[in-house]
C-alpha positions as a Markdown table, in Angstrom:
| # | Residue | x | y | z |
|---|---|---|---|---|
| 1 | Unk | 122.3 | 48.9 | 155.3 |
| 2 | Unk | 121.6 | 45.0 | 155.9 |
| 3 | Unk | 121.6 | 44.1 | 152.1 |
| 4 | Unk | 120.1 | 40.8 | 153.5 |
| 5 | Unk | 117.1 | 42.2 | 154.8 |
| 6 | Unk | 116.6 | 44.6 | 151.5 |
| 7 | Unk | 116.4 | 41.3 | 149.5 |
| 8 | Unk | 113.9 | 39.5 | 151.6 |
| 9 | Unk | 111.9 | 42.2 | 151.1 |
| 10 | Unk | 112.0 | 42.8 | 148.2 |
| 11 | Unk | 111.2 | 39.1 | 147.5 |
| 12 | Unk | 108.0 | 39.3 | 149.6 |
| 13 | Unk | 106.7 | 42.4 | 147.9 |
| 14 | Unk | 107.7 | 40.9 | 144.7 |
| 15 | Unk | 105.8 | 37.6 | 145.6 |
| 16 | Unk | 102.8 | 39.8 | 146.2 |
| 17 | Unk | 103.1 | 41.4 | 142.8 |
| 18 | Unk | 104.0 | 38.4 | 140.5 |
| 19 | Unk | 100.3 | 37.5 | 141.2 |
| 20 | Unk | 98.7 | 40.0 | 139.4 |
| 21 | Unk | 97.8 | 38.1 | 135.4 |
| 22 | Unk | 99.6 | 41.2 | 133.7 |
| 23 | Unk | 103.2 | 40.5 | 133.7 |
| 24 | Unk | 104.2 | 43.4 | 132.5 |
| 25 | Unk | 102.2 | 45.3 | 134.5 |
| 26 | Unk | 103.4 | 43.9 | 138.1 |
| 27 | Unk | 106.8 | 44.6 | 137.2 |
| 28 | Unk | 105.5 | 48.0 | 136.7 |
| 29 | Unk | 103.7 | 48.1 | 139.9 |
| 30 | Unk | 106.5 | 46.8 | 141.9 |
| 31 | Unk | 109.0 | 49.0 | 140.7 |
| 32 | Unk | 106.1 | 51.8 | 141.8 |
| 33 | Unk | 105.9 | 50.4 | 145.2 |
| 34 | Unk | 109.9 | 50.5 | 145.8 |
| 35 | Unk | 109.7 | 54.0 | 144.7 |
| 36 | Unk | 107.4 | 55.0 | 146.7 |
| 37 | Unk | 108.0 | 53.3 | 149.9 |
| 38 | Unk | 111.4 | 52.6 | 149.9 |
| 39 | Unk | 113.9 | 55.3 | 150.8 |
| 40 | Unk | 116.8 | 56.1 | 148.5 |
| 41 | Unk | 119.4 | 54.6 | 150.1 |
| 42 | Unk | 117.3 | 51.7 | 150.4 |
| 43 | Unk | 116.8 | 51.4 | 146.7 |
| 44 | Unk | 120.8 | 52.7 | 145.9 |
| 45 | Unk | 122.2 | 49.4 | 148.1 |
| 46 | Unk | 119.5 | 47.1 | 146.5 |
| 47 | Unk | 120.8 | 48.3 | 143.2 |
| 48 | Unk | 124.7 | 48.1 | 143.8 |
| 49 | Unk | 123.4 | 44.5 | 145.0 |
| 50 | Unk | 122.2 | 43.6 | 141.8 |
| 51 | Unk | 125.2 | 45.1 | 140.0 |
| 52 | Unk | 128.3 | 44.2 | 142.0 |
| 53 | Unk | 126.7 | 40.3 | 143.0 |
| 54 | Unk | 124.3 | 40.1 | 140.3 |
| 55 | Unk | 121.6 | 39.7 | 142.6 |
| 56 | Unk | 120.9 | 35.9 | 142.5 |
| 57 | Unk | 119.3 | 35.6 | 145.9 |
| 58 | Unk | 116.7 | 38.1 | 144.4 |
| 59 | Unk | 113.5 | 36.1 | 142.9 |
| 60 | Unk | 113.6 | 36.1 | 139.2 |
| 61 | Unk | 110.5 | 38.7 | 138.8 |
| 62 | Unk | 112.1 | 41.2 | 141.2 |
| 63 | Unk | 115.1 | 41.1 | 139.5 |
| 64 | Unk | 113.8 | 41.0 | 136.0 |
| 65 | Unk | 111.6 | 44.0 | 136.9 |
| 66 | Unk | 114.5 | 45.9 | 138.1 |
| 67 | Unk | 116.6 | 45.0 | 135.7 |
| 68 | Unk | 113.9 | 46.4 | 133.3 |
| 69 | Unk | 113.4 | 49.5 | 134.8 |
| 70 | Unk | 116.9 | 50.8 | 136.5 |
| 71 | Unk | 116.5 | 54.3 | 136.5 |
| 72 | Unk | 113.3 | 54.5 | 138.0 |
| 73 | Unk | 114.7 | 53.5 | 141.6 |
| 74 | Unk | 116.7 | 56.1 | 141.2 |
């Protein structure tokens, strides 16, 4: 899994989100849209990313909305 290319997308589909005026509710949304279209092993190498690098190539919405909601990419 090219950990590289999870991150930029993740970026652009969080770039798409972070527009939305609720806050709360794009992190909400995004972590929806992983879920849904993401397969797990996608979404298991984007979170050992974040937890063994910390994930600083991720924007700061992605990350703070993953960060938020861990389990639900599960």
């Amino acid at each position: 899994m090219n950990v590289e290319h999870l991150v930029k997308m993740a970026n652009q589909i969080g770039s798409f989100f972070e527009t939305m005026p609720d806050h709360q509710q794009a992190m909400t949304d995004l972590i929806s849209h992983l879920k849904r279209s993401w397969e797990p092993r996608m979404r298991r190498a984007l979170l050992a990313y974040i937890e063994e690098q910390g994930g600083a190539d991720l924007k700061p919405f992605v990350l703070e909305a993953i960060r938020q909601q861990p389990g639900k990419l599960q």
